[in-house]
C-alpha positions as CSV (number, residue, x, y, z in Angstrom):
1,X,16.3,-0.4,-6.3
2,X,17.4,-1.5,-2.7
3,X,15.0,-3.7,-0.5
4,X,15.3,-0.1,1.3
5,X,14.5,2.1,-1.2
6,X,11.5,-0.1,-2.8
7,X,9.9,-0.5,1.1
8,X,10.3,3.5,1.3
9,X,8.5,3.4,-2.5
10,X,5.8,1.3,-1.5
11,X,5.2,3.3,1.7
12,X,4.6,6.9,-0.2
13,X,2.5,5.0,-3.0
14,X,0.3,3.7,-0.1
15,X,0.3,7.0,1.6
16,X,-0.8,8.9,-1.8
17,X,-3.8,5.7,-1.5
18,X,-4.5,6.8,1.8
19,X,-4.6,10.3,0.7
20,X,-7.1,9.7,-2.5
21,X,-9.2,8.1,-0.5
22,X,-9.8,10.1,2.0
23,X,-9.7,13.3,0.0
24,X,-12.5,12.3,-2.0
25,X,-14.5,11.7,1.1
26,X,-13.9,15.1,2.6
27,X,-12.2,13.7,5.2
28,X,-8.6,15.0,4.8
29,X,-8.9,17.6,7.3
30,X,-10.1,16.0,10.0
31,X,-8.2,14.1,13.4
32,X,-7.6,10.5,13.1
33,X,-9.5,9.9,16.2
34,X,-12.7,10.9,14.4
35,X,-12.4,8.2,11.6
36,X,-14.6,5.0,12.2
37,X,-13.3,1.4,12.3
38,X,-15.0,1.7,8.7
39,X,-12.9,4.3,7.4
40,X,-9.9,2.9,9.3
41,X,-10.2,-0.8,7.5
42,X,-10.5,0.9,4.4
43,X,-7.8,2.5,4.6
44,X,-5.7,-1.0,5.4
45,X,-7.6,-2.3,2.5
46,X,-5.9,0.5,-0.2
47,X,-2.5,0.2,1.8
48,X,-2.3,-3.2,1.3
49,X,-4.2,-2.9,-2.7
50,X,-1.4,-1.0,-3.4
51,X,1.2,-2.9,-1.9
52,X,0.3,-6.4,-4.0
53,X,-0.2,-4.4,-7.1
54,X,3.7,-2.8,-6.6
55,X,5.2,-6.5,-5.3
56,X,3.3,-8.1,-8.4
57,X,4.8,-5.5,-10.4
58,X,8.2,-6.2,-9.1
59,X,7.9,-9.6,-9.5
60,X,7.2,-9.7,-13.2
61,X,9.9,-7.4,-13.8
62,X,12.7,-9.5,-12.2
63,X,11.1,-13.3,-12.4
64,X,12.9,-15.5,-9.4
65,X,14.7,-12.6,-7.5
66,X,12.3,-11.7,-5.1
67,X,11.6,-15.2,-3.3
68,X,10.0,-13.2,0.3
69,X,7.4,-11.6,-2.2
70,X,7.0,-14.4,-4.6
71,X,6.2,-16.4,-0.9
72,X,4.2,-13.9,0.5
73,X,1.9,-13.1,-2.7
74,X,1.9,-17.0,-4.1
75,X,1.7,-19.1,-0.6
């Protein structure tokens, strides 16, 4: 998988988070302008769940050749 294709991956998966969430709250159908900063950072906080469980993932998979996420998950 392309740096591409994986970043367009990681994107739906977080979307589909996004998604769950809010459908189980009832809130699917309504503006974005009528979420509160609650639901908002919540939100942020299953994108970016989602994305270090995929990187992790795609870090075990190919050990050593994926130095930006090995950086970015490992300091």
């Amino acid at each position: 998988m392309t740096p591409d294709e994986w970043q367009a991956h990681v994107t739906r998966a977080a979307a589909k988070e996004i998604g769950t969430w809010l459908e189980a709250r009832g809130r699917l159908d309504r503006p974005i302008a009528s979420l509160e900063l609650s639901d908002l950072e919540v939100m942020a906080s299953v994108a970016i769940s989602r994305f270090v469980v995929l990187a992790s993932h795609r870090i075990r998979a190919a050990p050593g050749q994926h130095a930006d996420l090995e950086n970015l998950l490992m300091g």
